[in-house]
N, C-alpha and C positions, 0 to 999 in steps of 0.2 A: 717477452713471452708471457701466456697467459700464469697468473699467478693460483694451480689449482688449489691447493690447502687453503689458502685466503677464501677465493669463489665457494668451496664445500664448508666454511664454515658459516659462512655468511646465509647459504640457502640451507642449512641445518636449523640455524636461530630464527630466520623467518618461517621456514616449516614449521617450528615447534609451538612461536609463540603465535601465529596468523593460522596456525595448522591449515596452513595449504600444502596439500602433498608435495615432497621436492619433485615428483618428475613434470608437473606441470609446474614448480619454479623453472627449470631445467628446458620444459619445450617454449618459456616466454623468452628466456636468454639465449638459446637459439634462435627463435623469430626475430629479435631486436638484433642480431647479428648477420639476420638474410638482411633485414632492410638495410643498415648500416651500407652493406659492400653496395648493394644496390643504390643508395644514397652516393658513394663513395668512389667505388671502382666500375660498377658498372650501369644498368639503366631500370628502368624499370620492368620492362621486358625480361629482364634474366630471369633465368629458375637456379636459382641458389637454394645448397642444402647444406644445409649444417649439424653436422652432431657433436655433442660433448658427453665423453665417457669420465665421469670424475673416480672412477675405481683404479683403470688404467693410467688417468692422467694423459687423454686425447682428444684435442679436437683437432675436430675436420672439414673443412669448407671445399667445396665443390659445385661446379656449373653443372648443367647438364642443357648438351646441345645435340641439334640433329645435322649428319652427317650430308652434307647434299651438293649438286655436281657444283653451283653455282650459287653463293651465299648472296641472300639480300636482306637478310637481318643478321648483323655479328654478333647481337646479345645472344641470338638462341640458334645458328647455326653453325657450322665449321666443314668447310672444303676438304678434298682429300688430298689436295695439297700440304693443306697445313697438317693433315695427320702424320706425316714424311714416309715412314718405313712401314708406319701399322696401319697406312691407307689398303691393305691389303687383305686385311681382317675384318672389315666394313662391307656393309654394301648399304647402296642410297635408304636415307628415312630411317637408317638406325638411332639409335639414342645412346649419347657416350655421356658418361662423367667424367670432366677434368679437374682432377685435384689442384685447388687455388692458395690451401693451408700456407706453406711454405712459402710461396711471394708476399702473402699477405704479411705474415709474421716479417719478412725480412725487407718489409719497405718500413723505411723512415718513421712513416705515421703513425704505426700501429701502436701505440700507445693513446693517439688521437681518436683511431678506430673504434679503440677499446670502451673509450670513453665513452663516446658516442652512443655505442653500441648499451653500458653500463646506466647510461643518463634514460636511453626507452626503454630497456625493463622496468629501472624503477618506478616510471610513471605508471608501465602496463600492470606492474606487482601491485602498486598502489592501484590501482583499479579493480584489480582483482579482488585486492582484498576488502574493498568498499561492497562489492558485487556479494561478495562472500557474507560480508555482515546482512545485508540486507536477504540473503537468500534463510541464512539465519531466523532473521527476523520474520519472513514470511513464513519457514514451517512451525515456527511457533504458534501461528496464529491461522493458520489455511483452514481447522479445523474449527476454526472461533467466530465466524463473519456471522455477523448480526447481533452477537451474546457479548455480553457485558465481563470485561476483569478485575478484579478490584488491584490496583496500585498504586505502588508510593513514589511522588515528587521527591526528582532528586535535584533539578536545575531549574532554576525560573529562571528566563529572560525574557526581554522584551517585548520578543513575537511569539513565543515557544517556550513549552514548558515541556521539559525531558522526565519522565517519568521510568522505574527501576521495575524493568520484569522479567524474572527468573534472572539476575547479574544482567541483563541487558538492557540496552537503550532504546527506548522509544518516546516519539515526538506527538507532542500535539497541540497542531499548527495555531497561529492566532486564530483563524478563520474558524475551527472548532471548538471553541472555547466559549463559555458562558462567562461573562463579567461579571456575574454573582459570586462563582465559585470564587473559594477564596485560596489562589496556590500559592502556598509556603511547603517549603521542604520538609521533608519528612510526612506532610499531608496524605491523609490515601481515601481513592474518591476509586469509582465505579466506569469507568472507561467503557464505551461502546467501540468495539470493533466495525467498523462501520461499512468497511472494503477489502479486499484482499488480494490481489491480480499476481497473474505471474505471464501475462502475456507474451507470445513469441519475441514479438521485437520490441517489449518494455520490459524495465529492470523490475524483479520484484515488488512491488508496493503495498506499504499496509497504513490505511487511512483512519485514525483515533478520530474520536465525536464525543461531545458532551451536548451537542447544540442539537444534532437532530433526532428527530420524533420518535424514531426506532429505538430512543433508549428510555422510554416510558417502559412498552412491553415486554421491556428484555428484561427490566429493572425488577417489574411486577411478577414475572418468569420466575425470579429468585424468592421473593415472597410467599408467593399465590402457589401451594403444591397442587391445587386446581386446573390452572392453566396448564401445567405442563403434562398432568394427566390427563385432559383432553375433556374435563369438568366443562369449564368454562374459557368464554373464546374471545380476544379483543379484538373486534375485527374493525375500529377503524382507528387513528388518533391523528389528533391536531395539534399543532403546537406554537405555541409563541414560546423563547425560551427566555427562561427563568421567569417569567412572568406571569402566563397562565396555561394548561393543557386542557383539552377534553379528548376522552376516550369511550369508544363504545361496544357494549359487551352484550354477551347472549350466552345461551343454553339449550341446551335441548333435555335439559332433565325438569320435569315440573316442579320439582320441591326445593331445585337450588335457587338460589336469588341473587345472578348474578353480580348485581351491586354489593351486596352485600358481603358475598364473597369477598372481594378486592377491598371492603371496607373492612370490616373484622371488628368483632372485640374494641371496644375503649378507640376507635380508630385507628387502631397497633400496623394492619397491613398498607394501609395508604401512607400513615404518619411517618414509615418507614420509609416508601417511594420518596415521599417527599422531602422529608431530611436529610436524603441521598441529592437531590437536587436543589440542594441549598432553601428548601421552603417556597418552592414554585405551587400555587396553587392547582389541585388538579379536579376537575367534577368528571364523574362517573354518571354515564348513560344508560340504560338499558334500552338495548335494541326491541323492535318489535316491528311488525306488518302494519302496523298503524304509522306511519309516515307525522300524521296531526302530533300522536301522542310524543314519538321522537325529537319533535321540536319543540314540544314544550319544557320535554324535560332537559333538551340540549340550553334551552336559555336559566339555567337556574342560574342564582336564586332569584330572578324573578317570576313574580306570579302573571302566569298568562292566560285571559278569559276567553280564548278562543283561537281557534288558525283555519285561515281558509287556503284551501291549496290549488295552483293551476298547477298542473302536471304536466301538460305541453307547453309551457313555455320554464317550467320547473320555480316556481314563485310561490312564494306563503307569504299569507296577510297575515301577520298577528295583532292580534287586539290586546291592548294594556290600557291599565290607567295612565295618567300622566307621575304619578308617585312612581310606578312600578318601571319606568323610562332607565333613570339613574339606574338603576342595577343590570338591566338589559345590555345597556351601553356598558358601563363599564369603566375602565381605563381606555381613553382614544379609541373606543368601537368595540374594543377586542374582544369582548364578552361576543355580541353580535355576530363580530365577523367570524370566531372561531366556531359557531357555534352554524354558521350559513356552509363553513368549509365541511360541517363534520357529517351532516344530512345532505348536501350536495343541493340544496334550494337557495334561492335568492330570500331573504330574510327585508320583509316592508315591516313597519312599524305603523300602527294603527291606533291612534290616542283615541281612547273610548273619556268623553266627559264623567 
């Protein structure tokens, strides 16, 4: 027989300490005890119901089939033959319950039953409560997508480092991670929220970033009280990570200077970003309607003595010395190419003797 005081303590301590409500413990060990019979006694067709009152100390298993002259399915129909005396109290396409508690308990197996039955809650309980964490985890952050948190490493392994926010865990993946940063525990570094989903048919998900480009202007967001009051505007950035960024800014007030903003003082606003991202260099654009002047100042620090631009085919010719090359390029192009992504032009190099 089922053992109640054992079963109610058991989903007392799992409530308490997974705080999953008991009555959705309650409607899982019911479910893993419809499929059981159906696994067991009967097929997959059956409509098996189950309740367990642990106040009273009852459970009860029951079919429910419809009454008809001529059964062709015996999972889910029954004759008025077999109803014997109470075929009289029916009429065709009713719907009866037939209590199955009592055989069940009183066949041989039920202990085997039992089992069965105890072996898929725990998988389904352990699911839940995985579901549960991660539901967690997402209204932590549902209101955080795109903005930056600052937290502390609390596991480094080999593909993943576990980081501690508000007592909880979260992950971030090899694939998000900058090889510059340096994680040891107890380290606390500036995390980009990067994703947030709670889609119909996917489990919650929250995607950590160190690596992409959204975490310049979220970084500078904390910085710059400019940006976030609506001063001054990043409106584009590029990124190689840990190695070099360009971003580009504007205004619409005449006396501010956008650059300048984001630089500050002794270089204290930038120097900030930047120590945040383990010393990734970053150059600061200012936008403008001059498309020529954009590019030249997307190539700093070289000096460029000219740009011609074709605009239907989206191409600039820039003119440099042969000296001024080397800084153009860069490290492997990057200077170039970061600077070709951040104006949206094909960037030619034009050696002036």
């Amino acid at each position: 027989m089922l053992d109640f005081k054992k079963l109610e303590a058991t989903i007392n301590l799992i409530s308490i300490e997974k705080k999953i409500p008991k009555e959705k413990l309650i409607d899982i060990i019911e479910s893993a005890l419809k499929t059981a019979y159906k696994k067991d006694y009967g097929t997959k067709d059956s409509k098996v119901n189950v309740k367990i009152n642990l106040e009273e100390k009852i459970l009860e298993i029951s079919l429910e089939k419809t009454v008809v002259k001529t059964v062709e399915n015996s999972s889910t129909e029954i004759s008025f033959d077999e109803l014997w005396d109470d075929a009289k109290n029916f009429e065709e396409w009713d719907i009866i319950e037939i209590d199955v508690t009592d055989d069940i308990i009183a066949w041989d197996n039920w202990e085997s039953f039992w089992r069965i039955a105890s072996q898929a809650a725990r998988q389904v309980i352990i699911q839940k409560i995985a579901d549960s964490e991660k539901e967690k985890i997402y209204d932590l952050f549902v209101w955080k997508e795109w903005k930056v948190v600052n937290m502390k490493v609390e596991i480094v392994e080999w593909w993943k480092v576990i980081f501690d926010y508000n007592w909880n865990q979260v992950i971030l993946p090899k694939s998000e991670q900058v090889s510059k940063d340096n994680y040891v525990a107890d380290a606390r570094f500036y995390i980009l929220i990067a994703e947030v989903t709670n889609k119909e048919l996917w489990n919650p998900k929250v995607i950590l970033s160190r690596k992409r480009k959204e975490l310049i202007p979220a970084l500078f967001d904390i910085y710059v009280p400019e940006i976030w009051e609506g001063i001054v505007t990043i409106d584009k950035v590029v990124r190689y990570p840990w190695v070099k960024s360009k971003i580009l800014v504007s205004t619409n007030y005449d006396q501010i200077d956008p650059v300048w903003t984001l630089i500050w003082q002794k270089w204290i606003r930038v120097k900030s970003v930047m120590e945040e991202l383990s010393w990734e260099k970053i150059d600061i654009v200012a936008n403008s309607d001059d498309i020529r002047d954009v590019i030249k100042r997307a190539l700093i620090p070289a000096n460029v003595l000219k740009v011609n631009i074709n605009d239907e085919k989206m191409v600039a010719d820039v003119y440099i010395t042969n000296e001024e090359k080397p800084k153009i390029i860069w490290k492997s192009w990057i200077n170039i190419n970061l600077a070709s992504e951040l104006v949206w032009y094909k960037i030619n190099l034009m050696i002036v003797d």
